[in-house]
MARLUMBA-415474 format. One record per residue (C-alpha): residue in one letter; x, y, z. Coordinates in nm, 4 decimals, always signed. Layout:
<rs>
{selum = A xx = X yy = Y zz = Z}
...
</rs>
This chain:
<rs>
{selum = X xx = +0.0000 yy = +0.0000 zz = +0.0000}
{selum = X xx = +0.2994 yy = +0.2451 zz = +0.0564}
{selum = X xx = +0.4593 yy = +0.1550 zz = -0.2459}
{selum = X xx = +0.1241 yy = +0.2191 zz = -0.4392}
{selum = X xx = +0.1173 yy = +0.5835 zz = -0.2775}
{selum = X xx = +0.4773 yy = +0.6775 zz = -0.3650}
{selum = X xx = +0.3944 yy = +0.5455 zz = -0.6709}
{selum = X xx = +0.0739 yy = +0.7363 zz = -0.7428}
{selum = X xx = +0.2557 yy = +1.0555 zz = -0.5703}
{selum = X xx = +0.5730 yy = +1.0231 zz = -0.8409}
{selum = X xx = +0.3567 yy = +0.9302 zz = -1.1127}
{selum = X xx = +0.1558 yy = +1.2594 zz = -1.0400}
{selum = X xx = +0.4620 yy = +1.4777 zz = -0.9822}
{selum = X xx = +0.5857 yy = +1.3754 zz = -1.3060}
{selum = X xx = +0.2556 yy = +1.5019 zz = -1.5175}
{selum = X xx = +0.3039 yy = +1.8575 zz = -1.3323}
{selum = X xx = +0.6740 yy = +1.8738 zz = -1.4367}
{selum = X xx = +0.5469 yy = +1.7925 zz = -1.7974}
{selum = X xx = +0.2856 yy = +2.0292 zz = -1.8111}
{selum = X xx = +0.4979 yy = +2.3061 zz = -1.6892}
{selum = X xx = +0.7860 yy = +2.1993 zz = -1.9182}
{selum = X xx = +0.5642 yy = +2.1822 zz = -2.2076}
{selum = X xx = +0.4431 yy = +2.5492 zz = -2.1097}
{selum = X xx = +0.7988 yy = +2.7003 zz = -2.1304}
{selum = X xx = +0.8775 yy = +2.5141 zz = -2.4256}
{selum = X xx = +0.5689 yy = +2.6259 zz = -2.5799}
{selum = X xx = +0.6266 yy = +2.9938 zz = -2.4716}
{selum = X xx = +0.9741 yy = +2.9888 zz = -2.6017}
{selum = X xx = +0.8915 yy = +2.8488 zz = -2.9167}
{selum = X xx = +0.6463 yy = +3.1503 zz = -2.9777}
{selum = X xx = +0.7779 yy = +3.3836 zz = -3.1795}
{selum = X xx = +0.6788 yy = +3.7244 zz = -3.3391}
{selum = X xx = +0.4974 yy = +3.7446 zz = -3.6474}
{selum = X xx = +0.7493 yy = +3.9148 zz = -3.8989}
{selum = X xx = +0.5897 yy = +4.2693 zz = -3.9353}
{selum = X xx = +0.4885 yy = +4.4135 zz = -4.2864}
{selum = X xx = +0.6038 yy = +4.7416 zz = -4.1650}
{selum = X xx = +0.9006 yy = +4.8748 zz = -3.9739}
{selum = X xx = +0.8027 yy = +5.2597 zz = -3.8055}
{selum = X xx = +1.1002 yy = +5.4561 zz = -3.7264}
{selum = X xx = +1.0997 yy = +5.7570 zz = -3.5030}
{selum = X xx = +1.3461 yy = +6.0287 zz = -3.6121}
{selum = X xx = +1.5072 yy = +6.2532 zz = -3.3673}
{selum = X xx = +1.7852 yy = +6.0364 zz = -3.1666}
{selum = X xx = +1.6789 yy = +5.7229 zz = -3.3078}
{selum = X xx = +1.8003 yy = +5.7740 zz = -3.6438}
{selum = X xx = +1.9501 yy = +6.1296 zz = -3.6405}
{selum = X xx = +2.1849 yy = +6.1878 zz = -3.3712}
{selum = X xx = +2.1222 yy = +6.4961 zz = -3.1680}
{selum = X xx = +2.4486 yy = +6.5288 zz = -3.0320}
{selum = X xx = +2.5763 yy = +6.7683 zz = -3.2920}
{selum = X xx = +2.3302 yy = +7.0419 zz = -3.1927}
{selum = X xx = +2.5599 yy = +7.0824 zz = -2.8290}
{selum = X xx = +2.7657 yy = +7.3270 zz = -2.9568}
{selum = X xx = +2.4807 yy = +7.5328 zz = -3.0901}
{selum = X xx = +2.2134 yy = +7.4952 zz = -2.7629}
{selum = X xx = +2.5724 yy = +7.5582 zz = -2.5576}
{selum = X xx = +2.6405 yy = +7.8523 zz = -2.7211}
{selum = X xx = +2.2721 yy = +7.9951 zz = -2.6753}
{selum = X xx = +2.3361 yy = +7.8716 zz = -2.3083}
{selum = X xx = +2.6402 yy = +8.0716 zz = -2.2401}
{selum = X xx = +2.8380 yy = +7.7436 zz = -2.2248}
{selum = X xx = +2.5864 yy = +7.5431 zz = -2.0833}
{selum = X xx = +2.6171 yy = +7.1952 zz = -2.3164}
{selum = X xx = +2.5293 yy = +6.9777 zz = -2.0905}
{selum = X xx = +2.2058 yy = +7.1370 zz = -2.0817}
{selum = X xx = +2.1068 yy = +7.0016 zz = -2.4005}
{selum = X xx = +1.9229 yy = +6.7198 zz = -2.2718}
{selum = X xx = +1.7445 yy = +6.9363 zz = -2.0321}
{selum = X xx = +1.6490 yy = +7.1682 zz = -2.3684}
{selum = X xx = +1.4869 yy = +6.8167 zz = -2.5898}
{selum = X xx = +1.3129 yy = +6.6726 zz = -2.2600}
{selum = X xx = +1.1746 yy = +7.0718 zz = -2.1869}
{selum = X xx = +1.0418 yy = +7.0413 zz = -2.5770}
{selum = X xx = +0.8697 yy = +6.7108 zz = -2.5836}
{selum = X xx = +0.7221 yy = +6.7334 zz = -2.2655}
{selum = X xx = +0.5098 yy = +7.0800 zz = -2.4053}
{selum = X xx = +0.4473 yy = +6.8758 zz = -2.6953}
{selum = X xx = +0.2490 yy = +6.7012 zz = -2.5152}
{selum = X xx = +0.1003 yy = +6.9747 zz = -2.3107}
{selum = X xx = +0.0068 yy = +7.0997 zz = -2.6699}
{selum = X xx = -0.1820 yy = +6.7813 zz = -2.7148}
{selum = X xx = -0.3468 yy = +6.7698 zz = -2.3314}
{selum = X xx = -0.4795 yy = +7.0987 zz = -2.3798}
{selum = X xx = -0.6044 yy = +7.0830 zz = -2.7420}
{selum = X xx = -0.3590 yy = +7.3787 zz = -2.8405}
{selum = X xx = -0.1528 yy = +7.2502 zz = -3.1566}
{selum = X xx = +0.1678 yy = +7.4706 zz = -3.1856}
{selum = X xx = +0.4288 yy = +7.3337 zz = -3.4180}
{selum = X xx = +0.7034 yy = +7.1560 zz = -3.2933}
{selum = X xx = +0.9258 yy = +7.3948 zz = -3.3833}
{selum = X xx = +0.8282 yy = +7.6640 zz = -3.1872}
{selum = X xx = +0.7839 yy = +7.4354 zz = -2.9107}
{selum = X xx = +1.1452 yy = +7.4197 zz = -2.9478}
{selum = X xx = +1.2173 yy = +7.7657 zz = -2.8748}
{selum = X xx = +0.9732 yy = +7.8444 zz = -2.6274}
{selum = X xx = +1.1404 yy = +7.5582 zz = -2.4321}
{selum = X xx = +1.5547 yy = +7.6571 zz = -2.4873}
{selum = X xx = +1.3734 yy = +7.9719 zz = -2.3747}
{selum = X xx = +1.2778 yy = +7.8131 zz = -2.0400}
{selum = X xx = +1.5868 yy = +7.6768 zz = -2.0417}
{selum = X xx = +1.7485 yy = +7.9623 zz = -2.0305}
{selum = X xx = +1.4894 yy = +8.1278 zz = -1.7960}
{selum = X xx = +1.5056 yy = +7.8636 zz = -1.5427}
{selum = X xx = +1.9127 yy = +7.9144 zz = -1.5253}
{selum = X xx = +1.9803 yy = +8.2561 zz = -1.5172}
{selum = X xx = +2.1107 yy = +8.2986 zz = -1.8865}
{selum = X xx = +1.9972 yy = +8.5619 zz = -2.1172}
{selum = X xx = +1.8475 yy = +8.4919 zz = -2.4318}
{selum = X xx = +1.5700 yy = +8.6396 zz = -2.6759}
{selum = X xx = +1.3572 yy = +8.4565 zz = -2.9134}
{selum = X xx = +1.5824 yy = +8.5182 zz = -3.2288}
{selum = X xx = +1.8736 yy = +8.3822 zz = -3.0694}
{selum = X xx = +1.7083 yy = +8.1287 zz = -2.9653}
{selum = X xx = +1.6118 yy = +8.0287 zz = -3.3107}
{selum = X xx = +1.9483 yy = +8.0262 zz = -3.4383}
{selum = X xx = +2.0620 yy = +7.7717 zz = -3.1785}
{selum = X xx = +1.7766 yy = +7.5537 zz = -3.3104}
{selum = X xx = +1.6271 yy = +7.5704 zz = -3.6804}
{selum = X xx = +1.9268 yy = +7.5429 zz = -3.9049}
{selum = X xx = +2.1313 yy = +7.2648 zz = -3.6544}
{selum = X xx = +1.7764 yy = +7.0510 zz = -3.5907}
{selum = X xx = +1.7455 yy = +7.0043 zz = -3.9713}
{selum = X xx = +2.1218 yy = +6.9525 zz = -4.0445}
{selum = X xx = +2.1151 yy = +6.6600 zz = -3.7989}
{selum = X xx = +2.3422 yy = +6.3766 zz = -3.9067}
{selum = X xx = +2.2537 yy = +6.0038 zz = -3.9068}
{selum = X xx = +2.3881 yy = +5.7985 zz = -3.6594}
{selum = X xx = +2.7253 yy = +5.5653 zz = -3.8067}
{selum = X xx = +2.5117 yy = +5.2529 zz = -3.7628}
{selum = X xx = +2.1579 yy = +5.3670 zz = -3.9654}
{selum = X xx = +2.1986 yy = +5.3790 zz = -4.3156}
{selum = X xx = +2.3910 yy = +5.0195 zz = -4.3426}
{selum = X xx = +2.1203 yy = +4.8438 zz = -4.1353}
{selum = X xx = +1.8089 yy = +5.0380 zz = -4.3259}
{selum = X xx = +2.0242 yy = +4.9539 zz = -4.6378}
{selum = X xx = +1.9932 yy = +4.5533 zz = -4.5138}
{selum = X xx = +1.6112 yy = +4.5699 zz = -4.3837}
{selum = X xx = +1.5445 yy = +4.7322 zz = -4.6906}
{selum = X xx = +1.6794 yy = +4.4442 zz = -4.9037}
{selum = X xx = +1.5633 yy = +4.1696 zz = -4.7377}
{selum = X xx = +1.1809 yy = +4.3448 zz = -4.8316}
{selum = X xx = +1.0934 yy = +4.5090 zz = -4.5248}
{selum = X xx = +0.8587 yy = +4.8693 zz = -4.5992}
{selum = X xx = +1.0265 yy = +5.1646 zz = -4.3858}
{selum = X xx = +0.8537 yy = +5.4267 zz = -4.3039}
{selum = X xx = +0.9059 yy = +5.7103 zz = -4.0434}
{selum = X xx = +0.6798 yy = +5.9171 zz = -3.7803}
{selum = X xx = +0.8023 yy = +6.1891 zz = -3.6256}
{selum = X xx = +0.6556 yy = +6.4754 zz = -3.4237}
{selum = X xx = +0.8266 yy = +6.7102 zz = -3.6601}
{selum = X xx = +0.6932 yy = +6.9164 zz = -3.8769}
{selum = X xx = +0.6636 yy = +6.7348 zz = -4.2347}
{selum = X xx = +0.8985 yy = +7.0148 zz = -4.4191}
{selum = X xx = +1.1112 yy = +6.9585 zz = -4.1534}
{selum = X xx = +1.1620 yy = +6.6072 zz = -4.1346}
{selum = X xx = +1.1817 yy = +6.6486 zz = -4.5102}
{selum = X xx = +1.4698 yy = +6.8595 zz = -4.4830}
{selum = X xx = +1.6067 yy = +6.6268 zz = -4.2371}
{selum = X xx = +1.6376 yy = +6.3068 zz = -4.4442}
{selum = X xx = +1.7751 yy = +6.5222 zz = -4.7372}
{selum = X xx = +2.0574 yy = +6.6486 zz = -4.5133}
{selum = X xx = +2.1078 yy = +6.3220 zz = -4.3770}
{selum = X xx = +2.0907 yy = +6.0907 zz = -4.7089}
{selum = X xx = +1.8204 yy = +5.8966 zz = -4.5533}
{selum = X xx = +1.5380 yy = +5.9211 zz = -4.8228}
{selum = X xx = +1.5676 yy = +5.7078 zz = -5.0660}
{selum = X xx = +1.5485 yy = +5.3973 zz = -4.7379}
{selum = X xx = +1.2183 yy = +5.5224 zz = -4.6964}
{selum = X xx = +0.8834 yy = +5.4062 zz = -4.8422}
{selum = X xx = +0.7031 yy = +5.7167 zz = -4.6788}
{selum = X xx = +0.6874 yy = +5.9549 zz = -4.3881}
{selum = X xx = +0.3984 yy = +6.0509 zz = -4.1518}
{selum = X xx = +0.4145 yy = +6.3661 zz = -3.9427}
{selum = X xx = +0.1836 yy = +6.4115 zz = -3.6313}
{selum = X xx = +0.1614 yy = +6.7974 zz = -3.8221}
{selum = X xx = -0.1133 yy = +6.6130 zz = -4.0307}
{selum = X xx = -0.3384 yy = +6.5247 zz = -3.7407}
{selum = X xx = -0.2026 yy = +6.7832 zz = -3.4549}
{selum = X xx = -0.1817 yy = +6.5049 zz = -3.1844}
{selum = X xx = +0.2057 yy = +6.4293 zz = -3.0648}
{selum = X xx = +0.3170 yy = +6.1180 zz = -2.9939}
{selum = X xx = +0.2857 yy = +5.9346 zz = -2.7661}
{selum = X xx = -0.0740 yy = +6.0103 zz = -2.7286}
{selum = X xx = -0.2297 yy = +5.6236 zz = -2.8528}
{selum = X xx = -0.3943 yy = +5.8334 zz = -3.1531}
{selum = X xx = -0.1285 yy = +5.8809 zz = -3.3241}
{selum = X xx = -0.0128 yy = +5.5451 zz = -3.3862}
{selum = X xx = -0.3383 yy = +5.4965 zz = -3.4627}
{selum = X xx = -0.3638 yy = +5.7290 zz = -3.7286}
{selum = X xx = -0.0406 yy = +5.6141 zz = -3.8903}
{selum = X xx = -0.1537 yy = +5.2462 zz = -3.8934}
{selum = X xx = -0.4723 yy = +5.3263 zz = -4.0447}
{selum = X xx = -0.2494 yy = +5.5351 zz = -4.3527}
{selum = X xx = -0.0563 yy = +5.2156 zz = -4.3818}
{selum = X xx = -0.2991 yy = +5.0000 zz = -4.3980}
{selum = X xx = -0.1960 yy = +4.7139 zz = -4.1105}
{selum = X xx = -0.3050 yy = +4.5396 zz = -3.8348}
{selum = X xx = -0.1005 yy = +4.7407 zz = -3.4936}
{selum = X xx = +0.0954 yy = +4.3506 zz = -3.4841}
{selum = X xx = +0.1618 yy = +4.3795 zz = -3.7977}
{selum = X xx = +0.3921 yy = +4.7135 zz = -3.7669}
{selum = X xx = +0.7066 yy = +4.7328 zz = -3.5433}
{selum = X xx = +0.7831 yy = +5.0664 zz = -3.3779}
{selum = X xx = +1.1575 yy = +5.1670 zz = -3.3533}
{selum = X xx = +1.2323 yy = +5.4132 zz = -3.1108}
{selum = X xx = +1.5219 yy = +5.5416 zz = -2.8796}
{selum = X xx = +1.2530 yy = +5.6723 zz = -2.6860}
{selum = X xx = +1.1168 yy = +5.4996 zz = -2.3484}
{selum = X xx = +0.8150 yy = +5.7112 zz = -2.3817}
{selum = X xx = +0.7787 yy = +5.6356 zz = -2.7623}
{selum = X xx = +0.7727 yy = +5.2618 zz = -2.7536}
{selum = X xx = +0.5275 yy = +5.3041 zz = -2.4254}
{selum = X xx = +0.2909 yy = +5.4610 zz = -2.6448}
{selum = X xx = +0.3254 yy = +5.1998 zz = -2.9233}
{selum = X xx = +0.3247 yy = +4.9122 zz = -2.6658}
{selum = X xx = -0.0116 yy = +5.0264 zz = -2.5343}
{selum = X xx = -0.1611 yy = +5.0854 zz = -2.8837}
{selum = X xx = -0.1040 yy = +4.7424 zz = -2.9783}
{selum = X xx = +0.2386 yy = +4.7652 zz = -3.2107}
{selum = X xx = +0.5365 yy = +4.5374 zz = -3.1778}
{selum = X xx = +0.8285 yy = +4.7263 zz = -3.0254}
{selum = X xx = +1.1550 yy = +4.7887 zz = -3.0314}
{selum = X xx = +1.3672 yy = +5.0239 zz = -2.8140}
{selum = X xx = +1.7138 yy = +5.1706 zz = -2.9138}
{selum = X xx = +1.9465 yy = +5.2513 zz = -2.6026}
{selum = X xx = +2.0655 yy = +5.4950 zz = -2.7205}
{selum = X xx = +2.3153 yy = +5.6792 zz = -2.4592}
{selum = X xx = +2.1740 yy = +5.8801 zz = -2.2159}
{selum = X xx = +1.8068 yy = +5.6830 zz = -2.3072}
{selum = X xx = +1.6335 yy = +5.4472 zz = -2.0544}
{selum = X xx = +1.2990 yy = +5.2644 zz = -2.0277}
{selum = X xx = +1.0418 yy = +5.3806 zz = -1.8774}
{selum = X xx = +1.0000 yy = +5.0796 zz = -1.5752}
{selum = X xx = +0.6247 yy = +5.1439 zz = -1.5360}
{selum = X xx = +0.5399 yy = +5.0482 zz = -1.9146}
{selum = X xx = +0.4863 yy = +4.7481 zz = -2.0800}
{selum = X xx = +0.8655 yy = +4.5739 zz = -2.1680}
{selum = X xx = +0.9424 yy = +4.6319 zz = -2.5444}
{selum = X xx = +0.9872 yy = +4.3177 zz = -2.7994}
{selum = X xx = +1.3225 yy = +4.3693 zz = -2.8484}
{selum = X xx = +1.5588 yy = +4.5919 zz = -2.6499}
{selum = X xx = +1.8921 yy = +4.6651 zz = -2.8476}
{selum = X xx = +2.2202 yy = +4.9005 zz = -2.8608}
{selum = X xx = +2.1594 yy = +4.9909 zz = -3.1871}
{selum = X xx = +1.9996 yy = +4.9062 zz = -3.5116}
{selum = X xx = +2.2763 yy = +4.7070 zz = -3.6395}
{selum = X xx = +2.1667 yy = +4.4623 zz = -3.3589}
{selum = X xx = +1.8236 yy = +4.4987 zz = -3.4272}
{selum = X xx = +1.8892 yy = +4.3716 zz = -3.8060}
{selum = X xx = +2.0382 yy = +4.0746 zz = -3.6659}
{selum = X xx = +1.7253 yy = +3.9787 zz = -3.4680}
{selum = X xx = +1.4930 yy = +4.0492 zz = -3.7884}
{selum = X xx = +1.5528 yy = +3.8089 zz = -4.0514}
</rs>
């Protein structure tokens, strides 16, 4: 009668182990469906920002490192643009907020200098050295690349132009068009519905914690680009892939 118990207990034991290794197998065996549509964002996560330091410095009377403080100031009234249901264009979001900047530590500065620190740099950004070689590759293999930005459309425009980074692209989609910043859920939304897809079938890229939040939540598959200085934002839902750059992120798309 013991025997029979240990028996029955190991024989039971056993069919919990193989349900619960079947589980994890089957969970690692899912994979993601291979989206018909790769979404970049633009500023930081294909053009790197890092150029405009000198420029926002010298506005700053010497203040670089307050160029992070400057891009944060400017996305955050984006969205108080969008909260409020006051569209101003992102460009003079951008001044308004190096003005802040500025206001907020001590420095003088007017609205015209102001602009010079910002307009001519922001659309002469460069790419970052690993973007064109991996767009070149995702391009190839068949994958359609678009972009959506919260930049104007002439500016983003101007952007690629300076940057060499049109011809990658099979369109781009500016928030301009529907006045709603990212990364209210709408505007995802909105570019889905101009593409045509399902929100699994599209794959955000962003080196934005807040960007990929936004996608996450409206349904997209994600990707998030650490770029320096860039973190996740620990409260949202984990991206689909977390990479250094997009070189790695080729490597994970085949």
């Amino acid at each position: 009668m013991v025997l029979f118990k240990q028996l029955k207990t190991l024989t039971l034991s056993l069919l919990v182990a193989c349900q619960f290794i079947g589980g994890d197998l089957m969970a690692a065996e899912k994979t993601l469906a291979q989206p018909k549509v790769i979404i970049f964002d633009v500023n930081e996560t294909l053009l790197d920002l890092e150029s405009m330091r000198t420029s926002i410095g010298a506005a700053l009377g010497g203040r670089e490192d307050l160029l992070p403080l400057w891009f944060s100031t400017m996305l955050h009234h984006s969205l108080v643009s969008t909260a409020i249901g006051d569209y101003q264009d992102f460009g003079k979001i951008g001044v308004a907020s190096l003005l802040m900047v500025a206001q907020n530590n001590a420095i003088k500065l007017n609205v015209e200098q102001a602009k010079t620190a910002i307009v001519t740099p922001l659309l002469s950004l460069p790419a970052h050295s690993d973007v064109k070689a991996a767009l070149q590759i995702l391009k190839d293999r068949g994958y359609k690349l678009v972009s959506l930005t919260n930049s104007s459309n002439n500016g983003v425009k101007t952007q690629f132009e300076s940057a060499g980074l049109t011809d990658f692209f099979a369109a781009r989609y500016s928030i301009e068009d529907i006045k709603i910043y990212k990364p209210d859920l709408r505007a995802y939304q909105w570019a889905l519905e101009k593409l045509n897809v399902k929100p699994e079938e599209a794959l955000m890229v962003a080196a934005h914690g807040w960007d990929v939040a936004g996608a996450k939540e409206a349904g997209l598959q994600t990707a998030f680009i650490a770029r320096p200085g860039k973190a996740l934002y620990p409260l949202a839902k984990t991206p689909d892939y977390k990479v250094n750059d997009l070189t790695e992120l080729v490597a994970l798309l085949k």
